[in-house]
Z-matrix of the N, CA and C atoms (Angstrom, degrees):
N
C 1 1.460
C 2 1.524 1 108.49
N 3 1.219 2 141.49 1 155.87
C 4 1.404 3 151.83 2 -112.35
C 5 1.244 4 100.88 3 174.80
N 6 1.805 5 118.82 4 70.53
C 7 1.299 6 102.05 5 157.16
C 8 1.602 7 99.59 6 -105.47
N 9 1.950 8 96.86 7 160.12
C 10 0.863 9 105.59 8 172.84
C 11 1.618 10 117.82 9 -115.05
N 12 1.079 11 96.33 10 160.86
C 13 1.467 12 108.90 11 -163.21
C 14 1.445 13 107.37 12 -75.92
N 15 1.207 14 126.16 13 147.75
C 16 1.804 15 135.76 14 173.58
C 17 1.446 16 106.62 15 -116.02
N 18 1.344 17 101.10 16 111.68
C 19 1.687 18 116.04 17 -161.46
C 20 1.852 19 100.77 18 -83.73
N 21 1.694 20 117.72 19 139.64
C 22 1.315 21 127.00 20 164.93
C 23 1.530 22 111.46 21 -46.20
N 24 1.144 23 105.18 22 114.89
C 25 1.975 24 96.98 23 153.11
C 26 1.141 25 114.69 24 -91.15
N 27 1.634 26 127.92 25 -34.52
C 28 1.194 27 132.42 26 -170.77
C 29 1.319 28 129.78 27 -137.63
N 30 1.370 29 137.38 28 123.06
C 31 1.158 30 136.88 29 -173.96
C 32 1.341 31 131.73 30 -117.17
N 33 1.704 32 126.59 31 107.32
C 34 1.308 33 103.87 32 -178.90
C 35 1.690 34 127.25 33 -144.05
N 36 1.542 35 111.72 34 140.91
C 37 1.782 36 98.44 35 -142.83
C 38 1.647 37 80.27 36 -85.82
N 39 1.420 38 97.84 37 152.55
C 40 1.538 39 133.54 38 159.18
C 41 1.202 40 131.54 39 -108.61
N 42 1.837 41 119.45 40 150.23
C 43 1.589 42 90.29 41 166.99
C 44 1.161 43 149.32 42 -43.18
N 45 0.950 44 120.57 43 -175.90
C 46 1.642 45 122.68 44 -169.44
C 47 0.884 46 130.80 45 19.31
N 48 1.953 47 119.10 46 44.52
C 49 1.206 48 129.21 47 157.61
C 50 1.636 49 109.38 48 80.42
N 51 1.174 50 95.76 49 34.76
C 52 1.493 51 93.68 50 -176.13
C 53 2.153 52 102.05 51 -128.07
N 54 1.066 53 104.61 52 139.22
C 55 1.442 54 118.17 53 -152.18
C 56 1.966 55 86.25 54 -102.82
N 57 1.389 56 100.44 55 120.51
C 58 2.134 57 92.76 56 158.73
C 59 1.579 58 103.61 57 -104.27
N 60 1.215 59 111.07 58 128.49
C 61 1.213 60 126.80 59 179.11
C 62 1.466 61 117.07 60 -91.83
N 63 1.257 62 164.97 61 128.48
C 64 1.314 63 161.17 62 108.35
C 65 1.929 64 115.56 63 -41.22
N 66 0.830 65 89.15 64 105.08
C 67 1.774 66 89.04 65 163.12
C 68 1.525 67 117.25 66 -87.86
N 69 1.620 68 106.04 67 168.42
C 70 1.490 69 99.22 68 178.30
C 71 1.758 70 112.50 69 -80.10
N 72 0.899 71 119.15 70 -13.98
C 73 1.552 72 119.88 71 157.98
C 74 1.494 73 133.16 72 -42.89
N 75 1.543 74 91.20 73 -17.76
C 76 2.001 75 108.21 74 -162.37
C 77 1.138 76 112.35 75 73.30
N 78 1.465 77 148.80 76 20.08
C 79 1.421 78 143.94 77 160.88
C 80 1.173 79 111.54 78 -88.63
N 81 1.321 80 120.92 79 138.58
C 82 1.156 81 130.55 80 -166.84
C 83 1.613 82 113.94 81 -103.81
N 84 1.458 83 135.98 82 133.39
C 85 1.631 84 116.94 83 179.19
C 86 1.591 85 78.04 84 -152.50
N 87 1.787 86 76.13 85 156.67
C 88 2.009 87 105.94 86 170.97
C 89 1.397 88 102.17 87 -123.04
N 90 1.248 89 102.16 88 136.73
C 91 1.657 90 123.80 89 -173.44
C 92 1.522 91 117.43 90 -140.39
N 93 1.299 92 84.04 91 103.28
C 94 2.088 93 103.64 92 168.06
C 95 0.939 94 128.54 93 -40.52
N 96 1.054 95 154.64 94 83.35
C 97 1.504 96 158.51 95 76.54
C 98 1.111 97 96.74 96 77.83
N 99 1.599 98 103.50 97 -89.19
C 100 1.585 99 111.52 98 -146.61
C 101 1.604 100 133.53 99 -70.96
N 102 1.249 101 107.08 100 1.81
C 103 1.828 102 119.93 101 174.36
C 104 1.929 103 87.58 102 -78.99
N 105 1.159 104 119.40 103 -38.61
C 106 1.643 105 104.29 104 -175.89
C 107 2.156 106 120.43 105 -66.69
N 108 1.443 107 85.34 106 -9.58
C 109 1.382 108 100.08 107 -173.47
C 110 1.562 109 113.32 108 -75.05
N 111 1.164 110 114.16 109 -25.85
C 112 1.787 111 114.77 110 153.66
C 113 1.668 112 110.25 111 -45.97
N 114 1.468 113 134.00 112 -48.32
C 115 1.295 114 136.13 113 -146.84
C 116 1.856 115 90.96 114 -84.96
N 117 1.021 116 131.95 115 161.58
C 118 1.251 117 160.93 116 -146.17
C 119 1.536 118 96.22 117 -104.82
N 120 1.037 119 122.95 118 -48.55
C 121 1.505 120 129.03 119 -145.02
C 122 2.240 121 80.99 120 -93.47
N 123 1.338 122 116.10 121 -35.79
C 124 1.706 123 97.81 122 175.54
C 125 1.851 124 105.88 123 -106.64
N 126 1.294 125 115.30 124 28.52
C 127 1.544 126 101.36 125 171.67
C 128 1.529 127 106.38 126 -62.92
N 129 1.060 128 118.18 127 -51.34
C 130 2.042 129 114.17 128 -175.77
C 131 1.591 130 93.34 129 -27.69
N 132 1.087 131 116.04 130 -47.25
C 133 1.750 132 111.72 131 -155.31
C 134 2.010 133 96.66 132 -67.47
N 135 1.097 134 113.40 133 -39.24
C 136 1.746 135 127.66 134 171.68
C 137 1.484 136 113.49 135 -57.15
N 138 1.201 137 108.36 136 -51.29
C 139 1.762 138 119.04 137 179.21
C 140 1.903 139 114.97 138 -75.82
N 141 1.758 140 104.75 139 -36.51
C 142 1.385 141 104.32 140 174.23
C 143 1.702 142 110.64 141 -124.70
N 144 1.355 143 122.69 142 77.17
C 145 1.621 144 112.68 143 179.00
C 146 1.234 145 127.67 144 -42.37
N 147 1.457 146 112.32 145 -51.15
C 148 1.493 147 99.97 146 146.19
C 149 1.533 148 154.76 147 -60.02
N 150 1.102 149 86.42 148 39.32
C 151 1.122 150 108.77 149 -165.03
C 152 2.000 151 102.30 150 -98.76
N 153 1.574 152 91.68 151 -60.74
C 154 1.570 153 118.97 152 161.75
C 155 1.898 154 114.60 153 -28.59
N 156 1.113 155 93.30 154 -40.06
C 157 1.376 156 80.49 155 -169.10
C 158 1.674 157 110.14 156 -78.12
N 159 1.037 158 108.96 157 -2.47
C 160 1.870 159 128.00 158 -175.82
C 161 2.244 160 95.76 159 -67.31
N 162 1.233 161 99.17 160 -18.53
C 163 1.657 162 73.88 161 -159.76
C 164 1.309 163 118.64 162 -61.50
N 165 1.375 164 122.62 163 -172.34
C 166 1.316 165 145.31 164 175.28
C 167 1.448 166 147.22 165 -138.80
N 168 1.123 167 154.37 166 173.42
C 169 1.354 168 138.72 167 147.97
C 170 2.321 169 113.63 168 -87.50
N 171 1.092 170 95.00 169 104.46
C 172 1.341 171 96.07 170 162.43
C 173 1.504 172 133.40 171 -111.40
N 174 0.982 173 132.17 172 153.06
C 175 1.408 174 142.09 173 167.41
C 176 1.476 175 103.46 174 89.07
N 177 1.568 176 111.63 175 52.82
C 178 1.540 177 125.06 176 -179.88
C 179 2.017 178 103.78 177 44.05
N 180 1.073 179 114.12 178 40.00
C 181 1.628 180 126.97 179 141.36
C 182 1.765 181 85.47 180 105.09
N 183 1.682 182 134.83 181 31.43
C 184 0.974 183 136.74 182 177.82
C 185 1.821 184 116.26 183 -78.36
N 186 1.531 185 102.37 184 -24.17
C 187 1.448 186 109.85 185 -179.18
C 188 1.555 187 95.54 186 -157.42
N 189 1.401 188 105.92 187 162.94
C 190 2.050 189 108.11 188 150.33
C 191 2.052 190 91.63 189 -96.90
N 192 1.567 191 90.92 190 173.16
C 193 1.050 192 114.49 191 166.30
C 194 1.466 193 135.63 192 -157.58
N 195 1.185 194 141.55 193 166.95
C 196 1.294 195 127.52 194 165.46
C 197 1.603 196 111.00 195 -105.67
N 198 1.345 197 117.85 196 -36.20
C 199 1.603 198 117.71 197 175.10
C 200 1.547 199 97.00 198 -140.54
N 201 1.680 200 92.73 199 -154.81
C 202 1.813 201 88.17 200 -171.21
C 203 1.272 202 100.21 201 -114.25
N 204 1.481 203 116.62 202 43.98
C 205 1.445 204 119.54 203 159.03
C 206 1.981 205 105.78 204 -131.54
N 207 0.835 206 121.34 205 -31.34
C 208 1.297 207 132.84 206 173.58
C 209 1.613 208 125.22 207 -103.86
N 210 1.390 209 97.66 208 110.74
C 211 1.468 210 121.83 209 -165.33
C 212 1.436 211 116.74 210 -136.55
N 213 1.574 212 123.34 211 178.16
C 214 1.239 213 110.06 212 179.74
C 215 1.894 214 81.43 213 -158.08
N 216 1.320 215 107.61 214 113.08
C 217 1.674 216 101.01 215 167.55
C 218 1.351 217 127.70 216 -55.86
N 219 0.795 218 120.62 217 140.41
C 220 2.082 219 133.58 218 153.98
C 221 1.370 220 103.71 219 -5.07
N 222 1.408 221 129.35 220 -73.38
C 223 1.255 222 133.29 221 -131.51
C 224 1.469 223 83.61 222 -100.42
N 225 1.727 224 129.12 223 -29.69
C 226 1.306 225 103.47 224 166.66
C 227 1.212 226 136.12 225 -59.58
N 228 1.888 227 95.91 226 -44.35
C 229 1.664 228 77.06 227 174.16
C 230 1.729 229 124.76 228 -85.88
N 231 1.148 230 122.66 229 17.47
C 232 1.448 231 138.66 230 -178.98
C 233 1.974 232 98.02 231 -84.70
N 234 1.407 233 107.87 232 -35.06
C 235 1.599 234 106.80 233 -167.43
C 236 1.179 235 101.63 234 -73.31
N 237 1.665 236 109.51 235 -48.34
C 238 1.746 237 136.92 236 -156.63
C 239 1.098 238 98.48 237 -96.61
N 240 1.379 239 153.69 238 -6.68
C 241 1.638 240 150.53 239 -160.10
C 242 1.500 241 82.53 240 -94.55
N 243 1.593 242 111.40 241 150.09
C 244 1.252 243 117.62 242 161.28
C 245 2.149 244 110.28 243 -124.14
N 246 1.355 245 92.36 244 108.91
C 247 1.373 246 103.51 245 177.01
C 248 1.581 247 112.97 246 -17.89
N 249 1.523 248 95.30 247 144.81
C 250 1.733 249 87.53 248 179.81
C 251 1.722 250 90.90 249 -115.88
N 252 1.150 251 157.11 250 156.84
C 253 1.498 252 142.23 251 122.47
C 254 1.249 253 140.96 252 -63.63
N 255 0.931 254 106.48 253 141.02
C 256 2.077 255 109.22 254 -171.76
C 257 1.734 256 91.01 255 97.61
């Protein structure tokens, strides 16, 4: 099976650690943050909140990120994003 991936155009952090995503499709989803904040690899984001507001779209809309160790792929937040309307 052959899914394909729907790449970020746009990324932008919100309170409470919650990320709004734009895909290149035009659908819009918000994706929680903070269940990843247990894992080791996003504590910086726990220790510096401002930190969060640093992210981005990298790898021509393949992931967001905050550095070049902490990332979150496409298809995660495409699985885990929950549609917004309008």
């Amino acid at each position: 099976m052959n899914i394909m991936a729907i790449k970020v155009k746009e990324v932008k952090p919100l309170n409470n650690m919650i990320l709004s995503v734009l895909f290149e499709n035009g659908v819009q989803k918000t994706y929680d943050v903070k269940p990843l904040l247990t894992e080791d690899l996003f504590a910086p984001l726990e220790d510096n909140p401002a930190l969060f507001y640093n992210v981005k779209v990298i790898c021509g809309g393949a992931a967001v990120a905050w550095d070049d160790n902490m990332d979150i792929p496409e298809n995660e937040l495409w699985i885990h994003g929950v549609e917004q309307n309008g």
